[in-house]
C-alpha positions in Angstrom: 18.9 -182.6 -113.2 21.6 -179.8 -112.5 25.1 -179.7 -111.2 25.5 -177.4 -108.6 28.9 -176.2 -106.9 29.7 -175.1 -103.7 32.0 -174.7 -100.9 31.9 -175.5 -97.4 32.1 -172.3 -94.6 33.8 -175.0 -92.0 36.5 -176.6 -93.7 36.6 -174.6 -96.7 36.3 -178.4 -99.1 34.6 -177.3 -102.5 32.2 -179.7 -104.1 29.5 -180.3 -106.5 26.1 -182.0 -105.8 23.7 -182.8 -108.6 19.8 -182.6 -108.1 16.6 -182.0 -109.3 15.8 -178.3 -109.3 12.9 -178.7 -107.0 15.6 -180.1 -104.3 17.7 -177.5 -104.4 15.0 -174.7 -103.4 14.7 -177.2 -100.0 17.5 -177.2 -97.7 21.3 -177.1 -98.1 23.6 -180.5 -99.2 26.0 -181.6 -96.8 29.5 -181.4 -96.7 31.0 -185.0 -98.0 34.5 -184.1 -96.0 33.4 -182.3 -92.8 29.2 -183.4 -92.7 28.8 -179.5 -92.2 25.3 -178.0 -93.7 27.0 -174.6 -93.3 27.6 -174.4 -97.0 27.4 -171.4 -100.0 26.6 -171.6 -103.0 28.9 -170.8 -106.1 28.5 -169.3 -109.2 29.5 -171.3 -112.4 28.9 -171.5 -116.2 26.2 -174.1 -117.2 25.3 -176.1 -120.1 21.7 -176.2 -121.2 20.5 -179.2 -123.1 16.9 -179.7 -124.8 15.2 -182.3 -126.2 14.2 -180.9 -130.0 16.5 -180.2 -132.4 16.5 -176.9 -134.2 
């Protein structure tokens, strides 16, 4: 799963939505305030986790 941020074009709400990568490449995440799909994508710093230990 990944965290992904993003702002709304229509009433300009940011947010974060977490999903499988697979879902992201499908369509667009709604807006929780305004229901718009007319959202972008922003760029943020991530945190990658695996499972073995080094």
């Amino acid at each position: 799963m990944a965290i992904y941020e993003y702002q709304c074009l229509e009433c300009k709400k940011s947010f974060t939505v977490r999903h499988p990568i697979e879902e992201h490449e499908r369509k667009r995440p709604k807006c929780p305030k305004c229901g718009s799909r007319k959202v972008e994508q922003r760029f943020s710093a991530f945190f990658a986790k695996t499972a073995k230990k080094s």
